[in-house]
C-alpha positions as CSV (number, residue, x, y, z in Angstrom):
1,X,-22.6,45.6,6.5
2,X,-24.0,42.3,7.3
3,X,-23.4,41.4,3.7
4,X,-19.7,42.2,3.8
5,X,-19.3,39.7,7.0
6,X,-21.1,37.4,4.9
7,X,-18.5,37.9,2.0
8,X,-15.9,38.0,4.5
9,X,-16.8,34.7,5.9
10,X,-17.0,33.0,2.3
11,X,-13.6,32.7,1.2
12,X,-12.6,30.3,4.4
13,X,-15.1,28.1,3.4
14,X,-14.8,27.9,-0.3
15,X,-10.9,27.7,0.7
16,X,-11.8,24.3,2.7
17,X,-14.4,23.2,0.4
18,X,-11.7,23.3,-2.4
19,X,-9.4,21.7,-0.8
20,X,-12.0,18.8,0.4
21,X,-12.9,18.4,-3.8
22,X,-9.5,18.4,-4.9
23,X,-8.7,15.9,-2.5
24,X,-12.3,13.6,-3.8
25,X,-10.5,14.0,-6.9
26,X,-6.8,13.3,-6.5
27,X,-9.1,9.4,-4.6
28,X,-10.9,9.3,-7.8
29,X,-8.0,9.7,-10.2
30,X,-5.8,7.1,-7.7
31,X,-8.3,4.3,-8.2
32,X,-8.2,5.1,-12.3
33,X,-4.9,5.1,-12.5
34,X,-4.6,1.6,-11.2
35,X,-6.9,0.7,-13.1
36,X,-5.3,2.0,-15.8
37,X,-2.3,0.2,-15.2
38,X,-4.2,-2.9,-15.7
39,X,-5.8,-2.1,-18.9
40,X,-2.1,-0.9,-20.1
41,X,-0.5,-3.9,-19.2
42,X,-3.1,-6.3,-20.8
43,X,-2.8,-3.9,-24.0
44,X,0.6,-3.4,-24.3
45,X,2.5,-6.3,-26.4
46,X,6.0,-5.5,-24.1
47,X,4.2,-5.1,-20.8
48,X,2.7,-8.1,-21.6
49,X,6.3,-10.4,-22.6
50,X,7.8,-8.5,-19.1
51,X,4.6,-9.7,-16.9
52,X,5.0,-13.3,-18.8
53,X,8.6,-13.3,-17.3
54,X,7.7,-12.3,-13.8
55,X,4.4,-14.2,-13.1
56,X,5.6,-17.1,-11.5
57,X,8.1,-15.6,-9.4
58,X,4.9,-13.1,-8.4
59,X,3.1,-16.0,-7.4
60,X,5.7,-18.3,-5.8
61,X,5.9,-15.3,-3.3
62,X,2.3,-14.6,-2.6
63,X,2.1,-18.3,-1.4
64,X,4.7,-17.7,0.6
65,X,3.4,-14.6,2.2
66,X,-0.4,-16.2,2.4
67,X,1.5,-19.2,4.7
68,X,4.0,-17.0,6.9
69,X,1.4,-14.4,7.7
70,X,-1.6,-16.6,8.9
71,X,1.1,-19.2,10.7
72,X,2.4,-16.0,12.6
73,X,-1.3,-14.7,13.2
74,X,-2.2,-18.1,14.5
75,X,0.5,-18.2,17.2
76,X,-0.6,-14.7,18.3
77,X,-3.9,-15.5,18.2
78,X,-3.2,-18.6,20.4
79,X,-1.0,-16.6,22.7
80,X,-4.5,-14.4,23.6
81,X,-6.7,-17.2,24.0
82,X,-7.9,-17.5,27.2
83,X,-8.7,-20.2,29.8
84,X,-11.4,-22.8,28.5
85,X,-12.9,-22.3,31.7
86,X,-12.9,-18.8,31.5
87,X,-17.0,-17.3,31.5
88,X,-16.0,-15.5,28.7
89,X,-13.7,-17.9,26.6
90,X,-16.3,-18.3,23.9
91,X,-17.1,-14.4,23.1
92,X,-13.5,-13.6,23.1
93,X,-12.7,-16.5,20.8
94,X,-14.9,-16.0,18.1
95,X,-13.8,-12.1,18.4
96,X,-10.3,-13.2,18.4
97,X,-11.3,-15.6,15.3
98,X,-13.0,-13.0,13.2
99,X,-10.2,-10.8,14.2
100,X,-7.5,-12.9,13.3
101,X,-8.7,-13.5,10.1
102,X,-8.6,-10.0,8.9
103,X,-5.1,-9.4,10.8
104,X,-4.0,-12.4,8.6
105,X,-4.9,-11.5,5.5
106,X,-3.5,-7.6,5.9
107,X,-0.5,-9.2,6.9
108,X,-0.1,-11.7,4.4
109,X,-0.7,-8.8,1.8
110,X,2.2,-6.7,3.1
111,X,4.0,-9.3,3.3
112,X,3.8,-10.3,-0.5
113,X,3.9,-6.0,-1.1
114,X,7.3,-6.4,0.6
115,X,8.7,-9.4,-1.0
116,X,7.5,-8.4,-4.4
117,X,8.6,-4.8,-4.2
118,X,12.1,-6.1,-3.3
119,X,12.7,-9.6,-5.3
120,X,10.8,-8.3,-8.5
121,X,12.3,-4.5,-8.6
122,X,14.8,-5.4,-11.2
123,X,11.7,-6.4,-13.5
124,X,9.7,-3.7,-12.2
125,X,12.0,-0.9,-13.0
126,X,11.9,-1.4,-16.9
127,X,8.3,-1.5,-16.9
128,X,8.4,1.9,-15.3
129,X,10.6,3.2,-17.8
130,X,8.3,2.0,-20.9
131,X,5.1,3.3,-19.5
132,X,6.9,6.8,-18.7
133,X,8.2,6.5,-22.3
134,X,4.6,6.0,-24.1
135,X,3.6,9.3,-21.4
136,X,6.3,11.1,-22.9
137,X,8.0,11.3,-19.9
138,X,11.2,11.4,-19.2
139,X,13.1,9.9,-16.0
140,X,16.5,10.4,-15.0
141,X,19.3,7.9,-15.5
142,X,19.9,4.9,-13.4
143,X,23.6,5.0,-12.3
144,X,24.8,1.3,-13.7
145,X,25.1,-1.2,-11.0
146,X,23.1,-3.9,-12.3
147,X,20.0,-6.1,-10.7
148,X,21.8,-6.2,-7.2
149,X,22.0,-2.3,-6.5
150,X,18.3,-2.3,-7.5
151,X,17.3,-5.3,-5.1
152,X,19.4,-3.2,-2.1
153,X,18.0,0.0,-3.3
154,X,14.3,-1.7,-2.8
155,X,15.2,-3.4,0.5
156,X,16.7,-0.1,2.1
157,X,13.7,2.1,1.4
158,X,11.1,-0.4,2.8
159,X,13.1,-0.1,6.5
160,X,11.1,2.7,7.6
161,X,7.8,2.3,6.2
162,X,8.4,-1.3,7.8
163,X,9.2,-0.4,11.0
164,X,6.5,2.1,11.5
165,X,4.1,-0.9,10.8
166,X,5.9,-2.6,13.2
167,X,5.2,0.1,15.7
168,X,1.9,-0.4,14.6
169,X,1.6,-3.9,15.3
170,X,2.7,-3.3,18.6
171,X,0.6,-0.7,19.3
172,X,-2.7,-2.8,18.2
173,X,-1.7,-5.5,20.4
174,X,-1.4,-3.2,23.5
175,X,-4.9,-1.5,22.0
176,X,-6.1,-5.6,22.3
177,X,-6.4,-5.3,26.2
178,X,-8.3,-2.2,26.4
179,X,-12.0,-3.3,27.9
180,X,-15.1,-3.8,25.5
181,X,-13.6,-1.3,22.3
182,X,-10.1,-2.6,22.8
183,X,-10.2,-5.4,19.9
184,X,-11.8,-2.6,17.6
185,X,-9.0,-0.5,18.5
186,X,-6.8,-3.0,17.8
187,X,-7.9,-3.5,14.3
188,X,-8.3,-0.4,12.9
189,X,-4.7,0.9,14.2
190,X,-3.5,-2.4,12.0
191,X,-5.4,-1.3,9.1
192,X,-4.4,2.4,9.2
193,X,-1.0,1.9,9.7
194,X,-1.3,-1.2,6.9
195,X,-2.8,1.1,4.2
196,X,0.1,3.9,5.1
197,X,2.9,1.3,4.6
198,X,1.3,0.0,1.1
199,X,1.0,3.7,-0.1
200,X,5.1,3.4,0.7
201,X,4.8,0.6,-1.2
202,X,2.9,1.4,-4.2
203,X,5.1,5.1,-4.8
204,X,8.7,3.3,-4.6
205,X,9.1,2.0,-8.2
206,X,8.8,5.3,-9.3
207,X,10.2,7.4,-6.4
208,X,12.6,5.2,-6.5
209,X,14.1,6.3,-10.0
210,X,13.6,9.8,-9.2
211,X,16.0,9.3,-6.3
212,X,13.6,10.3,-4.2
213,X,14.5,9.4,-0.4
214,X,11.8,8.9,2.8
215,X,11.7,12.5,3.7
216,X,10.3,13.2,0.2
217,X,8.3,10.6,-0.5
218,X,6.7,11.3,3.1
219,X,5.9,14.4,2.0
220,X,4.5,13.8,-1.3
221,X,1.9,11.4,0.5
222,X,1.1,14.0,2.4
223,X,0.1,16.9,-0.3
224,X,-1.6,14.3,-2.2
225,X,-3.4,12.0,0.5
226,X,-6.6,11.4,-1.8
227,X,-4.8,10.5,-4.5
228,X,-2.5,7.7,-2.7
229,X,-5.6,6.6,-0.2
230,X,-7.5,5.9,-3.5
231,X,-4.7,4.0,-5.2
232,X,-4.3,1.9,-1.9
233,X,-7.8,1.3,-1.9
234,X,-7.8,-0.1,-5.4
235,X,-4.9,-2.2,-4.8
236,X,-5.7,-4.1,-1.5
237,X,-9.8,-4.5,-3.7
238,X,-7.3,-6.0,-6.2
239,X,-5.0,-7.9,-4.1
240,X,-8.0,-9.9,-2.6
241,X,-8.9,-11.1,-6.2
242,X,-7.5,-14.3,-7.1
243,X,-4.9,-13.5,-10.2
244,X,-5.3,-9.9,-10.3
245,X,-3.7,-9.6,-7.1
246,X,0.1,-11.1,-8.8
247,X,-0.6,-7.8,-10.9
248,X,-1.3,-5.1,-8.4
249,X,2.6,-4.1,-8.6
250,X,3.2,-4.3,-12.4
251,X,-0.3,-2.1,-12.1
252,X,0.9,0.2,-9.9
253,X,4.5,0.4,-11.7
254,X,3.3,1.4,-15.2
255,X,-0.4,3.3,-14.0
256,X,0.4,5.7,-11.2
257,X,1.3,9.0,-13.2
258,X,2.8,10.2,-9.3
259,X,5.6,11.1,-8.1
260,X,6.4,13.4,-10.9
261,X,9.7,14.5,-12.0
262,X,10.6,17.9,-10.3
């Protein structure tokens, strides 16, 4: 009797546990696949002339993004100092340092995630193709329309994930003025909602050819959370190494084996 409870009890538990490894997995097998996408584009001779071609333009707007998003940190930051004469001026400002810098750096990486995903799309789409090819997969069509309907087709499916990291940002700063935790508040609300918007990032190239609209892709980083957390992970490790991080795009383009087709 108390054996069958026991049985009974099992298959919840095994049901959650399966879930929790598949999930370890899927993490696992999105830091690979970046990975992967490295290794492929280093050893691939047409990866390699379609990288060549974009490199420069990669890194013309990572400069960009490094100077915009630690010039609009530093105004904020300035904003929130407070009074020199304030008891508590030099706690808060080294807080407010340390803090700033790490706001800075997430926001000059989305920043370049944004610009890249949208300026470099018409060179980022082929390499998607190619890699799918030497898979054996097979995408659908792109209706003709040339590198402008790809640049507006980038731009247009970066307005939400954009302005929920907005919402984000505004959240964090209201989070800022909450006594003693409200800085640590602050910043891991920015992070979170940072990592969400570069997983929006990182599934467009592909997404994007499926025809795959917000609603979808929502939902496809929802059923396979530990698959896009781990490829974000990888990426933003990546995107703080000097060089690699012009490649976390290309990476992402030709390495992620998600979305799939149907």
């Amino acid at each position: 009797m108390f054996g069958a409870r026991r049985r009974g009890s099992n298959p919840a538990c095994s049901t959650a546990g399966s879930a929790l490894a598949i999930e370890v997995v899927g993490f696992a097998d999105g830091m690979c696949d970046m990975v992967r996408g490295l290794v492929l584009l280093w050893r691939d001779m047409r990866l390699r002339a379609m990288v060549s071609r974009m490199v420069w333009i990669l890194l013309a707007l990572i400069v960009l993004a490094a100077v915009g998003g630690f010039a609009l940190t530093r105004i904020v930051e300035r904003s929130l100092m407070p009074p020199e004469t304030a008891w508590y001026a030099p706690l808060l400002g080294f807080l407010l340092g340390v803090l700033a810098l790490l706001v800075g750096l997430l926001l000059a990486l989305m920043l370049y995630m944004t610009l890249a995903g949208i300026l470099a799309a018409p060179l980022i789409e082929p390499m998607v193709r190619h890699a799918a090819a030497l898979r054996g997969e097979r995408l659908p069509d792109d209706p003709p329309g040339g590198a402008l309907r790809v640049v507006w087709r980038a731009a247009s499916n970066s307005v939400r994930p954009l302005l929920h990291l907005l919402l984000c940002g505004v959240g964090a700063l209201l989070l800022w003025w909450v006594p003693l935790v409200g800085p640590l508040l602050a910043a891991a609300v920015w992070t979170l909602g940072s990592m969400r918007y570069l997983c929006f990032e990182l599934i467009d190239a592909r997404a994007a050819l499926l025809g795959w609209g917000y609603g979808r892709r929502r939902e496809e980083l929802r059923h396979h959370a530990g698959y896009w957390i781990g490829a974000a992970c990888m990426a933003t490790a990546l995107l703080l190494v000097p060089l690699l991080n012009l490649l976390v795009l290309p990476a992402a383009a030709v390495g992620l084996r998600r979305p799939r087709a149907g």
